[in-house]
N, C-alpha and C positions, 0 to 999 in steps of 0.2 A: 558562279553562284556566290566565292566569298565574299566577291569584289559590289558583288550587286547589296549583299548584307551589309560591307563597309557603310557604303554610300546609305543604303535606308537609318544606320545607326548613326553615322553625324548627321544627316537628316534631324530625326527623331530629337538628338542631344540639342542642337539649334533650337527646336522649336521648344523647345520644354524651358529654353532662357528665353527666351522673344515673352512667352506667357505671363512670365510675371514682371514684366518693363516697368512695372509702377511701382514696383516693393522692391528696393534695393534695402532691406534692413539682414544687416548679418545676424545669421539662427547662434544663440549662445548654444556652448557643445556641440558645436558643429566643425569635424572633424573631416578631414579628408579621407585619410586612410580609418574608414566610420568603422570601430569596434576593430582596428588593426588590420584592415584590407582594403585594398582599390580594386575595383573591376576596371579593367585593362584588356586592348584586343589589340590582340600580335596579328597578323597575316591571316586575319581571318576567326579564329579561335579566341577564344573570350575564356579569361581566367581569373581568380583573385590571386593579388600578390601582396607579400611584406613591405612594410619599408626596405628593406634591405635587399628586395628584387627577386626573392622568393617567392615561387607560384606553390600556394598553398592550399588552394579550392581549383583541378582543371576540370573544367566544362564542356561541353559537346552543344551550350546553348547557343542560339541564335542571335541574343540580346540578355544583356543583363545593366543589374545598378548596383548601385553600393547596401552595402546594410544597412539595417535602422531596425531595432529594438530586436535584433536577436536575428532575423529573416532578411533573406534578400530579394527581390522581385526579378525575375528569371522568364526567357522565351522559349516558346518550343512549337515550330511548325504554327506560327503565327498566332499563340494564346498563350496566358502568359499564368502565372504560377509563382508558386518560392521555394526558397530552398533554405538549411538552414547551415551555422558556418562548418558542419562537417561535411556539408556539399550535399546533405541527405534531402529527395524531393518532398515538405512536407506540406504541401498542399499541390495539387496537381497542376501543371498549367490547361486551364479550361477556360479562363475567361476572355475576352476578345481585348480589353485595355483592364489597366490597374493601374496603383500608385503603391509607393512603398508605403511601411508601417508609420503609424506615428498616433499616439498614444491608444496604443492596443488594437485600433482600426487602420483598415485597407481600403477604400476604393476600388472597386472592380464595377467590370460593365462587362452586363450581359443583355442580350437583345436588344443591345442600342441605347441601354439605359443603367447610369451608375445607381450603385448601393454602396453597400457596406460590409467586412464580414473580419470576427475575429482569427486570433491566431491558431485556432481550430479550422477553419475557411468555414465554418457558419456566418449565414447570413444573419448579421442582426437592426440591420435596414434596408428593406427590399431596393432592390434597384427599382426607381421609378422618375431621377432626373436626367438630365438634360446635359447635363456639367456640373463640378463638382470640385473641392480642393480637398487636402488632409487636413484634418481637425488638428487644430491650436486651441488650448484651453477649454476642451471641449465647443469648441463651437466651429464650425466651416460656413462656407459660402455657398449655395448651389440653385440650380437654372432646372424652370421646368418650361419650354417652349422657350421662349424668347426672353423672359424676366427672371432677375436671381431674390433670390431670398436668403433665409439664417437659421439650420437647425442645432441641434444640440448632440449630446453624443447617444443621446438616447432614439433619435429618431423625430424628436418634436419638435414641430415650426415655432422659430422664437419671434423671427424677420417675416412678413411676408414677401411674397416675391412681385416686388412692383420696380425694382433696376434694372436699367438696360447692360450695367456693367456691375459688378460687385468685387473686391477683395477682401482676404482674413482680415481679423482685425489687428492693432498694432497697437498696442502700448493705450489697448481700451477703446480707438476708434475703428473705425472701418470704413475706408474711402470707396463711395457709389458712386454711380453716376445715372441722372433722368436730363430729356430732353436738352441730351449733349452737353450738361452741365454735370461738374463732378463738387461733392462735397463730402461731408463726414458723418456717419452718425455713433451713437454709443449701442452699449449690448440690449436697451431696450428698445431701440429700435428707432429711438426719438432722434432728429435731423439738428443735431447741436452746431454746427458749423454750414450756412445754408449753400445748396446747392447752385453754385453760380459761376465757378471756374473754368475757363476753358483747357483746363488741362492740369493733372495733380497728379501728390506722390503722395506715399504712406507715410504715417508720424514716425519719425526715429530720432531720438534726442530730446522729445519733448515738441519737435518742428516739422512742420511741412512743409517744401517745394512746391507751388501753385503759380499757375501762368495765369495774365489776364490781358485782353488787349495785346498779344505776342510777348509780352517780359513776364519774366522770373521772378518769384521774389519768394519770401518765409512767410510762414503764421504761427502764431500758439496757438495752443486747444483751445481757446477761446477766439478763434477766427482774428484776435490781433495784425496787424503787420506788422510785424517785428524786422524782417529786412527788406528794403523798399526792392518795389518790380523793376529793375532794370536790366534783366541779365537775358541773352539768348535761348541761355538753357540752364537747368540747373540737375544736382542730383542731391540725393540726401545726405543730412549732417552722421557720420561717423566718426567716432572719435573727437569728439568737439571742430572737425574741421567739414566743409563743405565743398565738392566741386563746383564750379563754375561758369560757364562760356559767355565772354562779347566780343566782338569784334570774330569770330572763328579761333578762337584761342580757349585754353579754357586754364585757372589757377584755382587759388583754394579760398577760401572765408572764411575766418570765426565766426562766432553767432551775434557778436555785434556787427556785422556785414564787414568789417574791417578787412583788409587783402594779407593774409601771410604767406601764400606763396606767390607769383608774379604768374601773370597769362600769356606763357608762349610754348603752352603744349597743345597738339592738332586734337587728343581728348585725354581725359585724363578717369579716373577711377574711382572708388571709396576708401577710404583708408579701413585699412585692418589689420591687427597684428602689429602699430606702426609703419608700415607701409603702405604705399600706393602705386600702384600700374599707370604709368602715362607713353603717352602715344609722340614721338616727335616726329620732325618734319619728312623725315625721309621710311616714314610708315611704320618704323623698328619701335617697339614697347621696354620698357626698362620700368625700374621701382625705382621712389624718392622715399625720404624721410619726412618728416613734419618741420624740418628747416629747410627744405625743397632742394637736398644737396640727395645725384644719385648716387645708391649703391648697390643696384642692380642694375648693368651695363644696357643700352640699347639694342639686343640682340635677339629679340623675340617676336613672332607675327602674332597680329591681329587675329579676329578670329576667320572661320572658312564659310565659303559657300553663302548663304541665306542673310549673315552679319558680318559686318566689318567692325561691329564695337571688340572693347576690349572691357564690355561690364561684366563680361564671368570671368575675370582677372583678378583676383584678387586671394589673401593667404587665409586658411582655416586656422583653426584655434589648436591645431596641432603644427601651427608652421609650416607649412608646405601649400604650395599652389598648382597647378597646371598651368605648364607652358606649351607653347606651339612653337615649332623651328623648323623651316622650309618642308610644312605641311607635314610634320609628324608630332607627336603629343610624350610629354616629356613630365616629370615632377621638378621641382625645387625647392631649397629649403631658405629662410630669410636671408645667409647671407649668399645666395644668389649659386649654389654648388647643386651638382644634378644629383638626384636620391633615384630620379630613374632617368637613365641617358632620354632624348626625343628620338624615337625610335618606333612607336608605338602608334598601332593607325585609331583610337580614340584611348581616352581614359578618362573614367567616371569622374566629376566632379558632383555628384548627387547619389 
């Protein structure tokens, strides 16, 4: 039975990075070890530890995540609940799915359908969508049948729901998408940027990644081209720099499309923290600097199962990442030294 809960938890971990493939923007205060713990699953068992490798919260749960605003989202015989960091259960697990905290609301779903409920577990938006994200600046994304819309934290429709796709928004926009075209709109809803891309990313730095015709290329909030479509694939500007790919290679960009690092990695990351995770020839993952010299050695795997990216690779704002090594899950700190050996069969990055 541990083995069978291993497997549905890197499951689970997978698809909760697959969900958001369009927003690569780093969350500022966003902490690995979130409020000074990691959820970690040793041989089955699921516990919070220290930096320091101390288990400080043990559990009997089935699945757990990391904290966020004081709570953490916890499993129990397939319904899930919180707990708080004395490990005390303060809201029951009853609900069939949830999301962690984030500013003062949860997500939870009951009968099929998400709501809302504060840190009391009152409901203060009935469950009645379809799907749903955590509020950012008071406002989320969420689906009633087949269409997304935009409400507020109060429960009122800002957006109506006429998207076949929708994400939060980002730096004021919010990338949709109708009739297989993706564009932007602002918080009233009005379509500032027209929907015609075959394919985008969320604003970060001020820029978007947008394909058209199979290339890559940037925009400003005023739909601009700012860096011409030429590239295979791209991902978003962090840190003033930009991944890459042509030819199967991928390096980095400024924002004048200029080249600062060269394209002979198989993929490569976001920068954060000053560093980046890049993938080379012989599958092993290592970190570069922003003059593309490494100083984290090639000694690390891609991710498992469901993904081969290496896009949940990258360091939190407390320094420290997850790593994978011959299928076990490990921490590191920037200069490339274990804070927890890879020994470990998941460890929360969320």
């Amino acid at each position: 039975m541990k083995n069978l809960t291993l497997t549905i938890l890197t499951v689970i971990a997978i698809l909760i990075l697959l969900t958001g493939c369009n927003q690569e923007v780093v969350t500022e205060g966003d902490n690995l070890f979130s409020e000074g713990l990691v959820a970690v699953s040793y041989l089955g068992d699921i516990n919070y530890m220290s930096p320091e490798g101390e288990v400080v919260i043990k559990t009997d749960y089935e699945n757990a995540f990391n904290f966020s605003e004081g709570l953490a989202l916890v499993q129990e015989n397939d319904k899930w609940g919180y707990i708080d960091k004395e490990g005390k259960e303060i809201i029951e697990p009853k609900y069939e799915n949830a999301k962690s905290y984030s500013e003062n609301l949860a997500a939870i779903k009951i009968d099929e359908k998400w709501g809302f409920i504060d840190k009391e577990g009152k409901i203060v938006i009935e469950p009645k969508f379809d799907s749903t994200f955590s509020f950012k600046d008071n406002i989320t994304a969420i689906q009633i049948e087949d269409k997304w819309g935009y409400i507020n934290s109060d429960g009122e429709k800002l957006i109506d729901e006429k998207y076949s796709k929708a994400y939060i928004f980002s730096e004021g926009l919010a990338l949709v998408q109708k009739n297989d075209k993706w564009g932007y709109i602002d918080k009233e809803g009005k379509e500032v940027i027209e929907l015609k891309y075959d394919n985008a990313k969320s604003f970060s730095e001020e820029l978007a990644a947008v394909e058209g015709d199979g290339k890559w290329g940037f925009i400003d909030k005023d739909g601009n081209e700012i860096i011409k479509y030429k590239y295979d694939n791209a991902k978003s500007f962090s840190e003033e720099l930009a991944a890459v790919e042509i030819g199967g290679k991928w390096g980095y960009i400024n924002k004048t499309g200029n080249i600062e690092i060269e394209h002979k990695y198989s993929d490569a990351n976001i920068f954060s923290e000053g560093l980046a995770a890049v993938l080379n020839e012989k599958d092993k993952v290592g970190y570069i600097n922003k003059q593309g010299e490494i100083v984290i050695d090639y000694k690390f795997d891609k991710g498992l199962l469901l993904t081969s990216s290496i896009g949940n690779l990258y360091f939190k704002e407390d320094g420290y990442d997850v790593i994978i090594k011959d299928k076990q899950f490990g921490v590191i700190n920037k200069k490339g030294e274990y804070i927890l050996e890879p020994k470990y069969d998941l460890i929360r990055k969320e």
